[in-house]
C-alpha positions as CSV (number, residue, x, y, z in Angstrom):
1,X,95.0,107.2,69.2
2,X,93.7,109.5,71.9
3,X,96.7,112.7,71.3
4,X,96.1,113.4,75.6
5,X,97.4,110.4,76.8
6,X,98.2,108.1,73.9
7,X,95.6,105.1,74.4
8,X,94.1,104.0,71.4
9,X,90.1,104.6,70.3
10,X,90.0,102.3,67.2
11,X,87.8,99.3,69.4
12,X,85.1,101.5,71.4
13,X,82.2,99.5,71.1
14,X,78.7,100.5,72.4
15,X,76.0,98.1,73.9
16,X,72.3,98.6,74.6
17,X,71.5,96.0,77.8
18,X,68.3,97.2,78.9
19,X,66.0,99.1,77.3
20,X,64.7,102.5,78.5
21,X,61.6,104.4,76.8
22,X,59.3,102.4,74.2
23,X,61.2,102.5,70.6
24,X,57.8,102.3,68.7
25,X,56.9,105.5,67.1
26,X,57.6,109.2,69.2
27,X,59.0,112.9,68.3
28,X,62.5,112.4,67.0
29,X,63.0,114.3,70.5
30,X,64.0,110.4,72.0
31,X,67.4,110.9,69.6
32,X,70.8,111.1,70.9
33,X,72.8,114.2,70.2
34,X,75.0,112.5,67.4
35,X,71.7,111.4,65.9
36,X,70.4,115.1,65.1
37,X,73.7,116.8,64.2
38,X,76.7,114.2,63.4
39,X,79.4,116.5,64.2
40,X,82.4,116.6,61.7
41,X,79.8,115.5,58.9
42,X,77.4,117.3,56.6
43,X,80.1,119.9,55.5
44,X,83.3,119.6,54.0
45,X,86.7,120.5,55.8
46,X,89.2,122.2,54.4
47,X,92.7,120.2,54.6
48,X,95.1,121.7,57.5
49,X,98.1,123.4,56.8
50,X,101.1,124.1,59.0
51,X,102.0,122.2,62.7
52,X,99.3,122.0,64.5
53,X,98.7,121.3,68.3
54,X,97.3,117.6,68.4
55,X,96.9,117.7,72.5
56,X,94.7,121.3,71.5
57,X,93.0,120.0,68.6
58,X,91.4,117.2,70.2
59,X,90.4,119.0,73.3
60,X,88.7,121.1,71.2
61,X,87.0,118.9,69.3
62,X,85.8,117.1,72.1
63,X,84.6,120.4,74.0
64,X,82.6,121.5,70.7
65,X,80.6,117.6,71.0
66,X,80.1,118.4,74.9
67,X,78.4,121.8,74.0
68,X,75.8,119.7,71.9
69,X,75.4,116.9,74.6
70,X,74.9,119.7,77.3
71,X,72.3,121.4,74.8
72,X,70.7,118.2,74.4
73,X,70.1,117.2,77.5
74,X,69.6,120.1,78.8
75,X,66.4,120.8,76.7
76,X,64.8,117.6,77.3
77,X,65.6,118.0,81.3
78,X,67.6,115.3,81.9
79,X,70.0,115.6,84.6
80,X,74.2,113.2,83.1
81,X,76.3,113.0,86.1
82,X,79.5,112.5,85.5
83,X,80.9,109.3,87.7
84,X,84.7,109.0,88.2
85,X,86.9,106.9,90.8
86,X,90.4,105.0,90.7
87,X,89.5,101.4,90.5
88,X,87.7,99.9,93.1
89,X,86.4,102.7,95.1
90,X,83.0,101.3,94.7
91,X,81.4,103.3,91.9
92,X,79.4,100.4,90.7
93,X,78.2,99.2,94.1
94,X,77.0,102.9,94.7
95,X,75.2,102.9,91.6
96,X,72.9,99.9,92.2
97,X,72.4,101.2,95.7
98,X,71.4,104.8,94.7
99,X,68.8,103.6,91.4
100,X,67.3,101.3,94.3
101,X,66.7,104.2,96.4
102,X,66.3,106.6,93.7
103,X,64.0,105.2,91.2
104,X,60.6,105.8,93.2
105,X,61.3,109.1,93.2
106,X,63.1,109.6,89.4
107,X,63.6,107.7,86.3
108,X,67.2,106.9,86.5
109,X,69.4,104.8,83.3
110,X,73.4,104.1,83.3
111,X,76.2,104.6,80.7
112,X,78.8,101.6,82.1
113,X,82.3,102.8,80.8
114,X,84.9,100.1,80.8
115,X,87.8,98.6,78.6
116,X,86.1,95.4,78.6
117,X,83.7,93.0,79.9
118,X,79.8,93.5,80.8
119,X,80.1,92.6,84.4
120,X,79.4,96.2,85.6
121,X,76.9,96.5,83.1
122,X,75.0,93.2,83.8
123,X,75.1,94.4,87.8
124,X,73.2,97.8,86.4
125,X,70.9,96.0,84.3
126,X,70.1,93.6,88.1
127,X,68.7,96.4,89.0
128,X,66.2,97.0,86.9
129,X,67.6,100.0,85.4
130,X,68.1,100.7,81.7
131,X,71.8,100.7,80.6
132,X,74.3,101.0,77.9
133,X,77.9,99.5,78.0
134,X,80.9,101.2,76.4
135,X,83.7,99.4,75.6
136,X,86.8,101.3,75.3
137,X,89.4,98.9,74.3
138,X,92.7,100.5,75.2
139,X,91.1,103.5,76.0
140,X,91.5,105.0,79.5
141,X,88.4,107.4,79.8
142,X,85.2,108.4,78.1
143,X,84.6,111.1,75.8
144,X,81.8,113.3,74.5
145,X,81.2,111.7,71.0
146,X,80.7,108.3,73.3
147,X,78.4,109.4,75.6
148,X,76.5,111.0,72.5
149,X,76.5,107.5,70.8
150,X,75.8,106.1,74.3
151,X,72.7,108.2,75.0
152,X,71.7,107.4,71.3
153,X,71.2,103.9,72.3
154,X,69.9,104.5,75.6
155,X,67.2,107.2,75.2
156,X,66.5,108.1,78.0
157,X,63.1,110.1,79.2
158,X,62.7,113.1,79.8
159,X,63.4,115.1,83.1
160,X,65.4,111.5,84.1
161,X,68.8,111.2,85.7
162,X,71.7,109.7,83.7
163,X,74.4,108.3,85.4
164,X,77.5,108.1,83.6
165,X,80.2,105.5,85.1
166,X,83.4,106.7,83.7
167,X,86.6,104.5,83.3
168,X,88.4,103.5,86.5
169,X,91.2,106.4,85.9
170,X,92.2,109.5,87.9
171,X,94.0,111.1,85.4
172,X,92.6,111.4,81.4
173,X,88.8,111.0,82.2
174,X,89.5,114.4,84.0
175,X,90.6,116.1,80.9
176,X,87.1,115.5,78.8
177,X,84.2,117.8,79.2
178,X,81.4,115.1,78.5
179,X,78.3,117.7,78.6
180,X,77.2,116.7,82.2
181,X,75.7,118.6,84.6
182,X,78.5,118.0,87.5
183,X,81.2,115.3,87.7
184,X,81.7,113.4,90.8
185,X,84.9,111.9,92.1
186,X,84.5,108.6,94.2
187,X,87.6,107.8,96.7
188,X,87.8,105.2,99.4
189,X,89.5,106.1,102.9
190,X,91.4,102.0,101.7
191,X,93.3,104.5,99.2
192,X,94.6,106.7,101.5
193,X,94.6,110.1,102.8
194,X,96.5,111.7,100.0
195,X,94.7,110.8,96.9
196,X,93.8,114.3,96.2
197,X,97.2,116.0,96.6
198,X,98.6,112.6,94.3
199,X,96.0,113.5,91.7
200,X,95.0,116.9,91.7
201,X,93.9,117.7,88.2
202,X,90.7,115.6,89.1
203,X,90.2,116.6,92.4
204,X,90.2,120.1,90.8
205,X,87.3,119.2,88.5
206,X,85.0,118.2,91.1
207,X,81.7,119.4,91.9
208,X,81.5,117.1,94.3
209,X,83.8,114.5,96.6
210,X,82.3,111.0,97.6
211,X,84.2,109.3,100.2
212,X,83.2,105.8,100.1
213,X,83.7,102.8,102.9
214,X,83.6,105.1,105.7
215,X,82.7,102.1,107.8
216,X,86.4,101.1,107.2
217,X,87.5,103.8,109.1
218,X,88.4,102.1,112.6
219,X,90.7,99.5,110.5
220,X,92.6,102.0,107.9
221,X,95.5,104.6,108.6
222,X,93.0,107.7,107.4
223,X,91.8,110.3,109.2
224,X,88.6,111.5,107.6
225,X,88.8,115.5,108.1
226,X,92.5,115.1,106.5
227,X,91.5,113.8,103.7
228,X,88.5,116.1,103.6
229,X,91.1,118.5,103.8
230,X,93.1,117.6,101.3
231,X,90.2,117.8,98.9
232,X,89.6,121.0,99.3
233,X,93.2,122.1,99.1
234,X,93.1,120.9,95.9
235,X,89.1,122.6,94.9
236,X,88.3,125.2,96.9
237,X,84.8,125.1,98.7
238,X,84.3,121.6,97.3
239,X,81.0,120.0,99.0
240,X,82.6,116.7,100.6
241,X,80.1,113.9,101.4
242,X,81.2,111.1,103.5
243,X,79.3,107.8,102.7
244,X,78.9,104.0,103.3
245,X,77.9,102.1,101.2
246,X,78.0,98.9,102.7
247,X,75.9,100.1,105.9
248,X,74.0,103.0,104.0
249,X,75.8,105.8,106.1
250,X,75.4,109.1,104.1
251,X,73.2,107.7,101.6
252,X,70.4,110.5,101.8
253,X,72.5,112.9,102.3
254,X,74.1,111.7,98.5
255,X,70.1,111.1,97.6
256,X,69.4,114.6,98.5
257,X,72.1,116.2,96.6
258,X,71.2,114.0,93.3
259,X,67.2,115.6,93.4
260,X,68.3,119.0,93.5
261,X,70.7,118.6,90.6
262,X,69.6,120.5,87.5
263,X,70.4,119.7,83.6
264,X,73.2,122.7,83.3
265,X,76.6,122.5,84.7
266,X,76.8,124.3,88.3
């Protein structure tokens, strides 16, 4: 049982869809993270003693598994973007749009976070883009030991772009330091202006603000430089990026911002 919010971890299941380098032969350098260093194992642990702080404990665990992810990555070059959103903002349908104007320029490969089902994962895979699906059962966000096991199974090249699509959740996914280099937030103007002010522990997390189905604008009660506002009331200085991806509004300005991301956290 996750000791932050209380869903449980005891059915995360990971999935290679697509394949990403060749598996035959290569440096060891193709491992994931948990493959080189299982954290927790290879030395014993002395038994705890006294009360201690589950909430703290578990955060902490999960921060020390980041610092190996972002080591990782970072060495090989390869840019994890962390990709959160309520449901239904349009994560997904961003995705497939950005690896098909993306991948000429960059090798680009998807961890699909959901509590079930492959559908996200089978839309990735449409595009022709190596992906991994995790399965969280009950659980409500993504963690670092997943996205190590993820990127375990997905290998990807070096110097590539991994996109990571986090569980449909405003709240927990917020709380867990994955070793990306910058996490996104993904709101619709169909949720309303106040999203950020409703939510502001992920919101204050952001290195960057997608606002998604701007083309909805003319039939929604939202006025885009509130919520833009609101946003940065909540982060400070926040880059905002208004976007469409229905009509491709904003797209290369989003396309722009991914090529000068670098492997460590901004």
């Amino acid at each position: 049982m996750c000791g932050t919010c209380g869903c449980g971890e005891a059915d995360v299941r990971v999935e290679l869809l697509a394949f990403g380098p060749d598996r035959s032969g290569g440096p060891d350098r193709s491992r994931g993270p948990d493959q080189e260093e299982p954290a927790g194992h290879g030395h014993r642990h002395e038994p705890l003693t006294g009360v201690v702080d589950i909430e703290t404990a578990l955060l902490a665990k999960n921060d020390h598994l980041a610092g190996h992810n972002r080591a990782w990555l970072a060495e090989r070059g390869i840019v994890a973007l962390n990709l959160m959103s309520s449901p239904g903002s349009g994560k997904t349908s961003l995705l497939a749009r950005t690896i098909a104007e993306l991948t000429p320029s960059r090798p680009v490969s998807v961890i699909e976070g959901d509590q079930e089902t492959r559908i996200d994962a089978e839309r990735i895979r449409s595009t022709g883009a190596p992906v991994v699906q995790i399965n969280t059962g009950a659980g409500c966000h993504l963690d670092a030991d997943m996205l190590a096991r993820g990127l375990a199974e997905l290998r990807p090249p070096d110097g590539s772009l991994v996109f990571v699509e986090n569980v449909g959740n405003l709240v927990c996914p917020a709380l867990f330091d994955l070793g990306e280099a910058a996490r996104i937030v993904v709101v619709s103007v169909t949720e309303g202006e106040d999203k950020p002010l409703k939510y502001p522990q992920m919101f204050s997390v952001a290195d960057l603000v997608l606002i998604n189905k701007v083309d909805l604008l003319p039939y929604v009660d939202v006025q885009l430089p509130r919520l833009v506002a609101h946003c940065r009331a909540v982060r400070p200085g926040v880059r905002v990026l208004p976007l469409s991806v229905t009509t491709g509004e904003g797209m290369a300005a989003w396309c722009d911002w991914l090529l000068t991301c670098d492997p460590v956290r901004r």
